[in-house]
MARVEX-253040 format. One line per field, with one value per residue (C-alpha): x, y, z; residue number from 1; residue in three letters. Coordinates in pm, whole numbers. Layout:
BEGIN
u = c(X, ...);
v = c(Y, ...);
w = c(Z, ...);
resi = c(NUM, ...);
resn = c(Ala, ...);
END
This chain:
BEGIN
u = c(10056, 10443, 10596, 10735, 10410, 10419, 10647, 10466, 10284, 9880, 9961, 10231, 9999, 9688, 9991, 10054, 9686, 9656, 9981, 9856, 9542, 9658, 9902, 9609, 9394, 9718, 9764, 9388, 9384, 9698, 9523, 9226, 9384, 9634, 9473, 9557, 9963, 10018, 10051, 9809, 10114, 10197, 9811, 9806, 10072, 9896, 9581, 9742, 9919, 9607, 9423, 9721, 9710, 9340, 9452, 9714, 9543, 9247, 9470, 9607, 9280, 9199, 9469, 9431, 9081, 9178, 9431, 9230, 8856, 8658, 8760, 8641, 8706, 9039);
v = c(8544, 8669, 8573, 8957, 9134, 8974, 9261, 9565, 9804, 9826, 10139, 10008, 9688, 9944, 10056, 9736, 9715, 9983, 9916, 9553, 9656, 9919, 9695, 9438, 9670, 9737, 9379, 9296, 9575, 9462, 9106, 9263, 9409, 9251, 8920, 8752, 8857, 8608, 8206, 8027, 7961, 8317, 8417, 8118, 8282, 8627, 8477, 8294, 8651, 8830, 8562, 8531, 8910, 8910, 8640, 8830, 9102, 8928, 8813, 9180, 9317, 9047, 9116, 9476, 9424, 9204, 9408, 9748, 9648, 9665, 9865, 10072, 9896, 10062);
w = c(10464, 10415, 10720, 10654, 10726, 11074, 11183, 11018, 11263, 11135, 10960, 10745, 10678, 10605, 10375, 10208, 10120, 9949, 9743, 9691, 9578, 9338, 9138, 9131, 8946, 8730, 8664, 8597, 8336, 8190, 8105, 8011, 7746, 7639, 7680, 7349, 7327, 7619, 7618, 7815, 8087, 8099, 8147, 8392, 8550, 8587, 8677, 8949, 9070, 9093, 9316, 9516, 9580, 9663, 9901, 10047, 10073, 10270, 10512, 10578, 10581, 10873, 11039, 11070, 11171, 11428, 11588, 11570, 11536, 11247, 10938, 10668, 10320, 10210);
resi = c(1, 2, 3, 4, 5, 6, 7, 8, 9, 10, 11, 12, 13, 14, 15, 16, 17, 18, 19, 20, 21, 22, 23, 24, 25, 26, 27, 28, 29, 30, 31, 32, 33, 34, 35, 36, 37, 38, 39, 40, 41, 42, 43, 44, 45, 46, 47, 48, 49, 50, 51, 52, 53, 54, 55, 56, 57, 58, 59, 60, 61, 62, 63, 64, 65, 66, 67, 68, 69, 70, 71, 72, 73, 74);
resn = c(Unk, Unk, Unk, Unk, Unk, Unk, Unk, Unk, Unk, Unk, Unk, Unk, Unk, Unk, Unk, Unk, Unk, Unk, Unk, Unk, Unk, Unk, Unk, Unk, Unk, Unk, Unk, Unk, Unk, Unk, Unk, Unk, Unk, Unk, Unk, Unk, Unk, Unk, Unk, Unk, Unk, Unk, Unk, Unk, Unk, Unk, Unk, Unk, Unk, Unk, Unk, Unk, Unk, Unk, Unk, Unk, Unk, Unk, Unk, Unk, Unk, Unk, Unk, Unk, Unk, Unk, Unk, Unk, Unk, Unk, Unk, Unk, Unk, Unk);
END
């Protein structure tokens, strides 16, 4: 995780989430369709974004749920 998000209150990470998670969507349907204008490195590259924003976003997720219990899926 961004050493950054370490000083975030939980609402600002519940925040980041939801951020993260919208421009995820945004990038997946971006590839979807426009799949076949990119090179292979540039989809690479995009594939490689998205799962490092699912990780990311994981990780907050975790995080939040650790600090204030269990949460509902934002």
């Amino acid at each position: 995780m961004r050493r950054i998000y370490e000083y975030l209150s939980v609402e600002e990470k519940k925040e980041v989430v939801k951020r993260l998670k919208k421009e995820r969507e945004d990038l997946q349907k971006e590839i979807n369709q426009n799949d076949n204008s990119f090179s292979p490195l540039v989809r690479q590259i995009l594939n490689d974004t998205y799962d490092k924003w699912g990780l990311e976003i994981e990780e907050l997720e975790r995080d939040i749920e650790n600090n204030i219990g269990p949460i509902k899926k934002i």
